[in-house]
C-alpha positions as CSV (number, residue, x, y, z in Angstrom):
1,X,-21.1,2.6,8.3
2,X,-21.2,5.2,6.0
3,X,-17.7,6.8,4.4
4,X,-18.7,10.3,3.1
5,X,-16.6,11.3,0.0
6,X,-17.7,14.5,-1.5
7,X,-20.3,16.0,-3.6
8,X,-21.1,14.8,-6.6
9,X,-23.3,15.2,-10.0
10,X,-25.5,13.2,-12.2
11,X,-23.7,12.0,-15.5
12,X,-24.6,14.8,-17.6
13,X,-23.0,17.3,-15.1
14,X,-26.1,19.1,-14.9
15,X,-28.6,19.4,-11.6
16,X,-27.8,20.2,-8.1
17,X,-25.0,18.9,-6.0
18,X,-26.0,16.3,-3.5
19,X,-23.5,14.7,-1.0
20,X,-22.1,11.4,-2.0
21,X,-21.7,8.6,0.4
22,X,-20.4,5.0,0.1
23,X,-20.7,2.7,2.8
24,X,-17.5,1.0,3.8
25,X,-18.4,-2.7,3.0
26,X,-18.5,-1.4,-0.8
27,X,-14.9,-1.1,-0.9
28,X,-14.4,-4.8,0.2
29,X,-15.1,-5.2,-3.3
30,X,-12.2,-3.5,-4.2
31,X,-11.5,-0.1,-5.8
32,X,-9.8,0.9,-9.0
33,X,-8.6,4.4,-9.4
34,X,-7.2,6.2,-12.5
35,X,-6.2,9.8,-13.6
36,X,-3.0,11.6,-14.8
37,X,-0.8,13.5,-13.1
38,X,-2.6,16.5,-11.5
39,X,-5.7,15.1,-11.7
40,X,-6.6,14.7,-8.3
41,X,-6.4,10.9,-7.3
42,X,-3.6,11.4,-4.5
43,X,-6.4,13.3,-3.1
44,X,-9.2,10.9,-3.5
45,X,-7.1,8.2,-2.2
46,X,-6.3,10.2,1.3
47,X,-9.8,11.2,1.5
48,X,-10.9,6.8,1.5
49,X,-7.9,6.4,3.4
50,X,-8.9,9.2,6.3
51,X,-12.7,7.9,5.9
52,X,-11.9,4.4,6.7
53,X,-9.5,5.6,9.4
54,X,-12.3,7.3,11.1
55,X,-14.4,4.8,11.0
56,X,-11.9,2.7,12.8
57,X,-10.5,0.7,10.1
58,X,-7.1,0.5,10.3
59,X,-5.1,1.1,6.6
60,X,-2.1,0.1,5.0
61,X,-0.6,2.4,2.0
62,X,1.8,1.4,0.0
63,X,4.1,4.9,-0.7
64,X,5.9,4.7,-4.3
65,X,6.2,8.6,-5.2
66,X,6.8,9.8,-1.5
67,X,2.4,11.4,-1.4
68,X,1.2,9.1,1.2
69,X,3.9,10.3,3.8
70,X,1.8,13.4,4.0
71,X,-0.6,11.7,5.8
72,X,1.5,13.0,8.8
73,X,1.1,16.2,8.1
74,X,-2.6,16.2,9.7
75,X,-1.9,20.0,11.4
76,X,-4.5,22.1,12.8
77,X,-6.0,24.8,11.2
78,X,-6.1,26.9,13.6
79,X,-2.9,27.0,14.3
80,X,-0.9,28.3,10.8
81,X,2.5,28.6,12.8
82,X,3.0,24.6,12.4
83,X,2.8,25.0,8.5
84,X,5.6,27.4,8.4
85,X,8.9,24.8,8.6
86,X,7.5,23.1,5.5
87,X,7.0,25.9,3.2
88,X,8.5,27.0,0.3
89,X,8.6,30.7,0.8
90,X,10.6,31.6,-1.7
91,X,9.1,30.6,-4.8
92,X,5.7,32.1,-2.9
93,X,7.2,35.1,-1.8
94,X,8.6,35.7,-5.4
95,X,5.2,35.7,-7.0
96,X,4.0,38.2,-4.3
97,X,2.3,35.9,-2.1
98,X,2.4,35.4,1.4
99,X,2.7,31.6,1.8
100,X,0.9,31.0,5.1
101,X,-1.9,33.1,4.6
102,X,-2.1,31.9,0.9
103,X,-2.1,28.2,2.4
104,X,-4.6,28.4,5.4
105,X,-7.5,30.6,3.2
106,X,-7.2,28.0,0.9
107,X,-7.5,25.1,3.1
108,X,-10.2,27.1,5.4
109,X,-12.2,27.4,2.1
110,X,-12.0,23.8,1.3
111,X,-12.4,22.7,4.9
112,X,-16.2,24.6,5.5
113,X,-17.2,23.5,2.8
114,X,-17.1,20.1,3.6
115,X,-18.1,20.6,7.1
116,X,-15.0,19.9,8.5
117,X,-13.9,22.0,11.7
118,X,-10.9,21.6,13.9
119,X,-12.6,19.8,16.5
120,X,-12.8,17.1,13.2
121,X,-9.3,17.2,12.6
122,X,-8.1,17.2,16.3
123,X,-10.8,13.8,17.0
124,X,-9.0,12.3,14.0
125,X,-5.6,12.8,15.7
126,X,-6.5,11.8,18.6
127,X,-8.0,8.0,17.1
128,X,-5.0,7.3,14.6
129,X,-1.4,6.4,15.1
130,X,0.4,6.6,11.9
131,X,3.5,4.5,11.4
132,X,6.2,5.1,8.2
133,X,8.0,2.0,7.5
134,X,11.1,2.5,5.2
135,X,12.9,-0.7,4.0
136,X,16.4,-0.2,3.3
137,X,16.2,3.0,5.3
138,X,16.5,4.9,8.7
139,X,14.2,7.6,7.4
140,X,11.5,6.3,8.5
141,X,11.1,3.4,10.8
142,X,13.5,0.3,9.1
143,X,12.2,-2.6,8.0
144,X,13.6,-6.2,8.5
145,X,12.9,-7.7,4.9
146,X,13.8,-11.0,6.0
147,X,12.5,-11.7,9.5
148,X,10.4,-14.9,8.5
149,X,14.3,-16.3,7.6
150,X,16.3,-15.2,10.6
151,X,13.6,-14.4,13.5
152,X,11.3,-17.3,14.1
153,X,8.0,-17.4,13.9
154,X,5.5,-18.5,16.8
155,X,3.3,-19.8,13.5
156,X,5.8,-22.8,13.3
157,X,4.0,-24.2,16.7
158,X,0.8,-23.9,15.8
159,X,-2.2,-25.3,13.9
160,X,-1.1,-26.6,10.4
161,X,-2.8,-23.9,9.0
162,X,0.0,-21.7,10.6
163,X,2.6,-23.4,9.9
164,X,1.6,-23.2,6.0
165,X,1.6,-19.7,6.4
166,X,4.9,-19.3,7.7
167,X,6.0,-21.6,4.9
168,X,4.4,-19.0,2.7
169,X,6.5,-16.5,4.4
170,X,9.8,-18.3,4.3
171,X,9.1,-18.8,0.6
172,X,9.1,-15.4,0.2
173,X,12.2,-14.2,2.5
174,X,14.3,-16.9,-0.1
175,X,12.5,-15.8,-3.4
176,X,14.2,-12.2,-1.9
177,X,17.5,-13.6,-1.0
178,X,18.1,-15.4,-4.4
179,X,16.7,-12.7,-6.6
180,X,19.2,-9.9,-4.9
181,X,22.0,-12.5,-6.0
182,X,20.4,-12.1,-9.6
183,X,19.7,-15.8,-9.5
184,X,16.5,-17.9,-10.1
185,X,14.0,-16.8,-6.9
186,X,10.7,-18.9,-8.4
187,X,9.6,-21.8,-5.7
188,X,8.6,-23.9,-8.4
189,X,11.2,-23.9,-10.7
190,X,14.7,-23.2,-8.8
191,X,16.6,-25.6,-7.2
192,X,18.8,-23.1,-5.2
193,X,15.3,-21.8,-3.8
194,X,14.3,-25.4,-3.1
195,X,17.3,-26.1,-0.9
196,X,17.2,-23.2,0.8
197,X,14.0,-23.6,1.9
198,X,14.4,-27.4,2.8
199,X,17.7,-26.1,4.8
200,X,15.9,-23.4,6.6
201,X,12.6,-25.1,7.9
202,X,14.6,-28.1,9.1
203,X,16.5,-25.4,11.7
204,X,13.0,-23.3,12.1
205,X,11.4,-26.5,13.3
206,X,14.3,-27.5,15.8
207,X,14.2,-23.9,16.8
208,X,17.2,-23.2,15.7
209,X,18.7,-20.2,14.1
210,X,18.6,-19.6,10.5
211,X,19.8,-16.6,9.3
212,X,22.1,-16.2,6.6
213,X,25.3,-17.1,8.4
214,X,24.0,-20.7,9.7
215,X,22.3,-21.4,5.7
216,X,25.9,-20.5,4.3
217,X,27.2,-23.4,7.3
218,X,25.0,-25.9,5.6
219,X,25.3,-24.6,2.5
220,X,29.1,-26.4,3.0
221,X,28.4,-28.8,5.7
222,X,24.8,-30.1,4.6
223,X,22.6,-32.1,7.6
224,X,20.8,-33.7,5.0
225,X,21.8,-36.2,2.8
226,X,18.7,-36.2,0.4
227,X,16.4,-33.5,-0.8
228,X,13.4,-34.6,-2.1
229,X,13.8,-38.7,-3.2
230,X,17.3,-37.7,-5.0
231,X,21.0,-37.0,-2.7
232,X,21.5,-34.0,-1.9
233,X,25.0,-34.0,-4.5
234,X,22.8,-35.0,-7.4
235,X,20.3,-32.2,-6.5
236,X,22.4,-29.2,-6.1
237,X,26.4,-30.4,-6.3
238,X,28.7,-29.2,-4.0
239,X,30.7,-26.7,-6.3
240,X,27.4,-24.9,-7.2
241,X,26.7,-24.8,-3.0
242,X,30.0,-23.2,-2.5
243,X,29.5,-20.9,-5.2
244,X,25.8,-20.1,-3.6
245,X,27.2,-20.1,0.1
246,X,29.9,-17.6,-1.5
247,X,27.5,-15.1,-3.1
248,X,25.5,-15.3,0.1
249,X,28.6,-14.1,1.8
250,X,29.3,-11.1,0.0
251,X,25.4,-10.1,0.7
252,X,25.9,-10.4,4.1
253,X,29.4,-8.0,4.2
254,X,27.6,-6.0,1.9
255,X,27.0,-2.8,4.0
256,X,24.1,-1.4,2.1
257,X,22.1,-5.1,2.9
258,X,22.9,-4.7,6.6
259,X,19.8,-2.3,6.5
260,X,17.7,-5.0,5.2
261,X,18.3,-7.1,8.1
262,X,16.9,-4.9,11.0
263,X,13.9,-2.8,12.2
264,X,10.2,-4.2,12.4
265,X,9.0,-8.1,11.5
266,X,7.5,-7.8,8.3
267,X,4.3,-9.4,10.3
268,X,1.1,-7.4,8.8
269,X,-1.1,-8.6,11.9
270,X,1.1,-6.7,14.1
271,X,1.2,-3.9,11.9
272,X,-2.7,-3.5,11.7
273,X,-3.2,-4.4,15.0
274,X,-5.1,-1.1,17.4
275,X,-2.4,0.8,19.4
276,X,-2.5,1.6,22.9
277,X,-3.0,5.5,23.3
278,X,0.5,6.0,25.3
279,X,1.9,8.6,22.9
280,X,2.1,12.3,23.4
281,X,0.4,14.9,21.5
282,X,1.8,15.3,18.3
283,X,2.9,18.2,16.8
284,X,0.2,21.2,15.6
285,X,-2.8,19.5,18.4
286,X,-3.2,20.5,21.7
287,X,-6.3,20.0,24.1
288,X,-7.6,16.8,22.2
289,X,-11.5,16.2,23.0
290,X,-11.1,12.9,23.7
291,X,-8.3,10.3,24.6
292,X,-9.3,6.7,23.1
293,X,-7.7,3.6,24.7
294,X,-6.2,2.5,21.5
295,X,-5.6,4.6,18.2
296,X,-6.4,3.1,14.6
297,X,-2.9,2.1,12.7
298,X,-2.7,3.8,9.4
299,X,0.7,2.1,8.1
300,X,2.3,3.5,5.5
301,X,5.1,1.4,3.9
302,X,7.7,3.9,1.6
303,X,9.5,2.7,-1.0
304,X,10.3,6.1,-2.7
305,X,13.9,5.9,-1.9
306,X,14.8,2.6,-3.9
307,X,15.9,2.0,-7.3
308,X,13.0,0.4,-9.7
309,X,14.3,-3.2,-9.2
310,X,14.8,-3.3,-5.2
311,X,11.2,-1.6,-5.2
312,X,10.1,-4.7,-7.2
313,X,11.6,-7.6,-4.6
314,X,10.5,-5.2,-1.5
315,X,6.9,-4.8,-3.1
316,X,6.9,-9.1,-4.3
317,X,7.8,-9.8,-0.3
318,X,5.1,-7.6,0.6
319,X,2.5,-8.7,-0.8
320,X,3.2,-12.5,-0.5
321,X,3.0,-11.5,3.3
322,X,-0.1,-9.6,3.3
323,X,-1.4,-12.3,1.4
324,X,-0.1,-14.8,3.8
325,X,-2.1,-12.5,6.7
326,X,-5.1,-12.6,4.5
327,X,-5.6,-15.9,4.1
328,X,-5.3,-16.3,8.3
329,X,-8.3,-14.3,8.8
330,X,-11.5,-15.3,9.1
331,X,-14.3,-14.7,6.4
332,X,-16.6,-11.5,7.0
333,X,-18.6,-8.9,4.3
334,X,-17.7,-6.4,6.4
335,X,-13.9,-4.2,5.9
336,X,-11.9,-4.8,8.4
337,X,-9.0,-3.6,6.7
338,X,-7.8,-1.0,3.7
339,X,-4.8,-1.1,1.2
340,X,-4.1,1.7,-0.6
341,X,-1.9,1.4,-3.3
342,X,-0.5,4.8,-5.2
343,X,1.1,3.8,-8.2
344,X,0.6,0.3,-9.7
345,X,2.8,1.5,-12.8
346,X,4.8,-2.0,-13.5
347,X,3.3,-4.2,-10.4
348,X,0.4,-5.7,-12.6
349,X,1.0,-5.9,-16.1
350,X,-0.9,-8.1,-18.7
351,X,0.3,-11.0,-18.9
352,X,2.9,-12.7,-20.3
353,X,5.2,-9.9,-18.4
354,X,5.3,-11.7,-14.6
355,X,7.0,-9.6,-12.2
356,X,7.5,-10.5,-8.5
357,X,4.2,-8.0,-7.5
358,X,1.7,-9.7,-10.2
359,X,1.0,-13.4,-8.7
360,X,0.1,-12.1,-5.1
361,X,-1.6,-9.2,-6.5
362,X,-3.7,-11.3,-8.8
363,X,-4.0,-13.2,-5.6
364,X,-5.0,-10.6,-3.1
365,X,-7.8,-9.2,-5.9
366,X,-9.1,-12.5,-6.2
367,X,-9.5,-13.5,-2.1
368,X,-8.8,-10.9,-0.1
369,X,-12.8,-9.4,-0.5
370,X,-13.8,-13.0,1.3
371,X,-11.9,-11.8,4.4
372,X,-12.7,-8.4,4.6
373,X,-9.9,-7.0,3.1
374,X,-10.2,-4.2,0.3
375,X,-7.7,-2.7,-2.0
376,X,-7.6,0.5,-3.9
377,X,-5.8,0.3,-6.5
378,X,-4.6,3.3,-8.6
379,X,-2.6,4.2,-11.5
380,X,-1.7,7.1,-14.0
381,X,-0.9,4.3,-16.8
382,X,-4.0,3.0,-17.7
383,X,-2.0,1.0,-20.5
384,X,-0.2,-0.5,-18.3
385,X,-2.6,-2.7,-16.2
386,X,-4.5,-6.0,-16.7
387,X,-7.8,-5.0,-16.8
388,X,-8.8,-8.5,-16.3
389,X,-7.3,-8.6,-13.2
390,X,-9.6,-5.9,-12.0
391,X,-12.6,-7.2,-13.7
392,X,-14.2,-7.3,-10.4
393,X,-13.8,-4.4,-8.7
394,X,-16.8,-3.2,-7.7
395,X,-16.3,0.9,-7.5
396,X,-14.3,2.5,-10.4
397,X,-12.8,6.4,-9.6
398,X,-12.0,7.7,-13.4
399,X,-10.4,10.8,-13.3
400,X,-8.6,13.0,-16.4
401,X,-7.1,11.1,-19.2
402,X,-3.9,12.2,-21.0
403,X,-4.8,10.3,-24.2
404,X,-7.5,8.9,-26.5
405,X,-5.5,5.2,-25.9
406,X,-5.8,5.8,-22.2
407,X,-9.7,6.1,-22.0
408,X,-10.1,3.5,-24.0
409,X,-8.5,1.6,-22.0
410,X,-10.5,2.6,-19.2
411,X,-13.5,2.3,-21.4
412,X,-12.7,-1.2,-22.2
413,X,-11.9,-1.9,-18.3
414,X,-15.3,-1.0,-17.2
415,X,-17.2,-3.1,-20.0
416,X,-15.4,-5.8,-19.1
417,X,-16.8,-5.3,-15.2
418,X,-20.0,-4.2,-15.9
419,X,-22.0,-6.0,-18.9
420,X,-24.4,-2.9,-19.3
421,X,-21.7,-1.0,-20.3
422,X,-20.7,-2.9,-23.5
423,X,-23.9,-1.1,-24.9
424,X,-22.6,1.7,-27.8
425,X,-24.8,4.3,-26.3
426,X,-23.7,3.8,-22.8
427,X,-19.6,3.3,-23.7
428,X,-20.1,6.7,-25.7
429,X,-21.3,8.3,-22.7
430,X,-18.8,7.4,-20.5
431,X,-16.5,8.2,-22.8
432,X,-18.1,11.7,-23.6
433,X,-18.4,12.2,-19.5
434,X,-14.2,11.6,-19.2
435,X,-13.4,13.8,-22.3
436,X,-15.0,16.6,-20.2
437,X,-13.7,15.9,-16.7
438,X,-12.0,18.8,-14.7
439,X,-9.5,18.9,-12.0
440,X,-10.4,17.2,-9.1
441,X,-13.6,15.3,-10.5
442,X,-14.0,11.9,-11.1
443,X,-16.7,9.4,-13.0
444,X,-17.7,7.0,-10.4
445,X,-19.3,3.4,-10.9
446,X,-20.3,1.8,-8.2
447,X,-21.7,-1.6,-8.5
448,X,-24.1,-1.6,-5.5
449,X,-25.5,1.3,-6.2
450,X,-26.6,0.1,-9.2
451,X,-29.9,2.3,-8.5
452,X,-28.2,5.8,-9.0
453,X,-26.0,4.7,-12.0
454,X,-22.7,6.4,-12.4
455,X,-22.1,9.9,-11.6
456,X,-19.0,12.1,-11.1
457,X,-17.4,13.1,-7.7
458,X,-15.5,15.9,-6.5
459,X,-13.8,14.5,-3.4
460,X,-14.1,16.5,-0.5
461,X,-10.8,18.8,1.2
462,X,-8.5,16.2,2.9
463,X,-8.2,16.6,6.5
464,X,-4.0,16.1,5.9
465,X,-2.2,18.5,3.8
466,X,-1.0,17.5,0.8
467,X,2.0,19.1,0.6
468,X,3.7,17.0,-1.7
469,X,6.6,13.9,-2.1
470,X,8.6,14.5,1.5
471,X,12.1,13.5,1.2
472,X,14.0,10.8,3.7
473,X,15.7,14.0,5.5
474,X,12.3,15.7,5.9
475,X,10.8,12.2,7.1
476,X,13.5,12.2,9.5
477,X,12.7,15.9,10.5
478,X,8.9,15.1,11.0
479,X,9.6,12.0,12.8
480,X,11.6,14.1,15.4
481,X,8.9,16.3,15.7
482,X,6.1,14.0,16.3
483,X,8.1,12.1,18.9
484,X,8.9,15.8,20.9
């Protein structure tokens, strides 16, 4: 199964163009993806995302700017009318331009080129179903951070196996709880967590509710008398339970939490699961050429909206449960599944800086390629990251560098993967190659195809329109629209 990219050039940047293809068990490997601002990568990362999507892989993206929203914007060319509600005419119109025609001789352009018609487009359409999830929002579709506390789990009757992994989960859903309380959310270390956890399985096994309300009941009234080998008093007294069951209170009459609380299970396996084609046209397609049984989820989860640290918590619960759905799965080489991440500024530091997103991630780099999952991971910080986290990654996308620090970094990152490039003469090519990178080009290394060496790519037009961050009001607007 071939995933067909662009066009791309040998090293030098000399020679003819030649289309470049991957095939999609490469990316089980992993993908890393750098470049600064304007440099292209939002592209490249809907162009694997659309690739895999076609190929019936189903995708989850993680949305930190507001890009991958866009997604939705999948409008036919031959129809220009549908671009006009998401314009900006004025600015356009100012420099003398008309904005439609502008847009669709542009996109026609890009779209021939890479021998894409609207017959392409439309069968795309017609095979995906793509979902926005918005935590802490109605913009999209709501998200209910804590459903592995307060909506039980069919896991919990199941094969010990299961039963870890909804531990896994419920671990998270607390870690969540105590850190929005600004209190100690680490399984390991915090007591508070601890008895939580202790309180919440005991009513998850009797099937028994255990939402917030019924943990602040025990939290006063306990049903256990020990925790651990120790009484429950000498593990966590009963002033420092009141004060807990207090501070759990005033999140739960908090009105801005009560959007926290509903929407969709955070259960990945659902999320990725093939819908059944019972959905009308959406907007800008008409006359589809075929009507599949079941449309390929791309599931995009937007976090745009929150402040830094509630992106943090949402992102930490995330990945612990797409870890958690990882490590269900059973092993293949093939990819049965895509994450695309947009941003990773802050999520996977070096180390000693530990933030809620860096032990899954470190987790999910390191197992998730055994089960069939791959990740692409991209950033416009290359200082930021821990290269040795992503020592493995088998395909590198470098694109434009704002600084010397930044390639180097990049430099370093890629002798670390690949030994061969620790040689002087081959580290001062790369280097030499990304000093003369364009817009829209990108130096690829691809581990296994180790026979063609690196080369750069120009990804190909997307098939979505990449019209930029979309706010929650214009979510809201193109959510309407699609379900017309």
């Amino acid at each position: 199964m071939k995933l067909s990219l662009g066009r791309s050039l040998p090293l030098s940047g000399e020679g003819e163009h030649s289309a470049y293809t991957i095939a999609a068990r490469d990316l089980v490997t992993h993908a890393v993806v750098t470049g600064m601002t304007g440099s292209g990568k939002t592209g490249l990362l809907f162009v694997l995302a659309e690739e895999a999507l076609a190929k019936g892989v189903p995708v989850l993206m993680v949305d930190v700017k507001g890009d991958m929203s866009n997604l939705l914007l999948c409008f036919d060319p031959a129809r220009p009318e549908v671009f006009v509600p998401w314009l900006d005419h004025q600015s356009l119109e100012a420099e003398g331009v008309s904005p439609v025609a502008a847009l669709c001789e542009a996109r026609d352009k890009g779209l021939a080129r890479a021998g894409i018609t609207a017959d392409t487009i439309a069968r795309f359409r017609a095979h995906t179903f793509v979902r926005v999830l918005t935590p802490g929002s109605s913009a999209g579709e709501p998200v209910h951070l804590l459903s592995s506390l307060e909506q039980r789990s069919p896991l919990w009757d199941g094969t010990p196996s299961d039963v870890e992994t909804a531990r896994d989960a419920l671990a998270s859903a607390v870690s969540l709880v105590l850190r929005l309380l600004g209190r100690d959310g680490d399984p390991a270390r915090s007591r508070e967590h601890v008895l939580l956890c202790v309180l919440a399985e005991r009513r998850l096994q009797a099937k028994l509710p255990a939402d917030l309300p019924s943990l602040m009941h025990d939290l006063e009234t306990p049903p256990v008398d020990t925790v651990g080998a120790m009484p429950i008093d000498r593990f966590v007294s009963k002033k420092d339970r009141r004060a807990l069951a207090a501070a759990l209170n005033a999140l739960v009459a908090s009105p801005s939490f009560a959007s926290w609380r509903t929407g969709a299970p955070m259960d990945i396996a659902q999320w990725l699961r093939p819908v059944a084609n019972e959905t009308a046209p959406r907007q800008g397609i008409e006359n589809t050429p075929t009507q599949p049984t079941h449309k390929t989820p791309a599931v995009i989860v937007s976090v745009a909206h929150l402040d830094e640290t509630e992106r943090t918590l949402v992102l930490g619960l995330l990945f612990d449960a797409l870890l958690a759905y990882v490590r269900s799965l059973p092993g293949t080489s093939s990819l049965r599944a895509l994450v695309v991440l947009d941003e990773l500024y802050g999520m996977l530091p070096p180390h000693p800086a530990n933030p809620p997103t860096r032990r899954p991630l470190v987790a999910l780099v390191k197992q998730a390629r055994a089960f069939g999952v791959g990740l692409v991971l991209a950033t416009q910080n290359p200082m930021d990251l821990d290269y040795r986290a992503l020592s493995n990654a088998g395909l590198w996308f470098i694109g434009r560098l704002q600084t010397d620090a930044d390639r180097d970094r990049v430099v370093d990152g890629l002798a670390e993967a690949d030994a061969a490039s620790s040689d002087r003469s081959a580290r001062r090519t790369i280097d030499q190659c990304v000093k003369r990178l364009g817009k829209r080009w990108f130096l690829v290394r691809n581990v296994h195809q180790r026979d063609k060496g690196a080369m750069v790519l120009q990804p190909r037009q997307t098939l979505s329109w990449l019209r930029g961050p979309l706010t929650r009001d214009e979510l809201r607007r193109v959510n309407d629209t699609e379900g017309a």
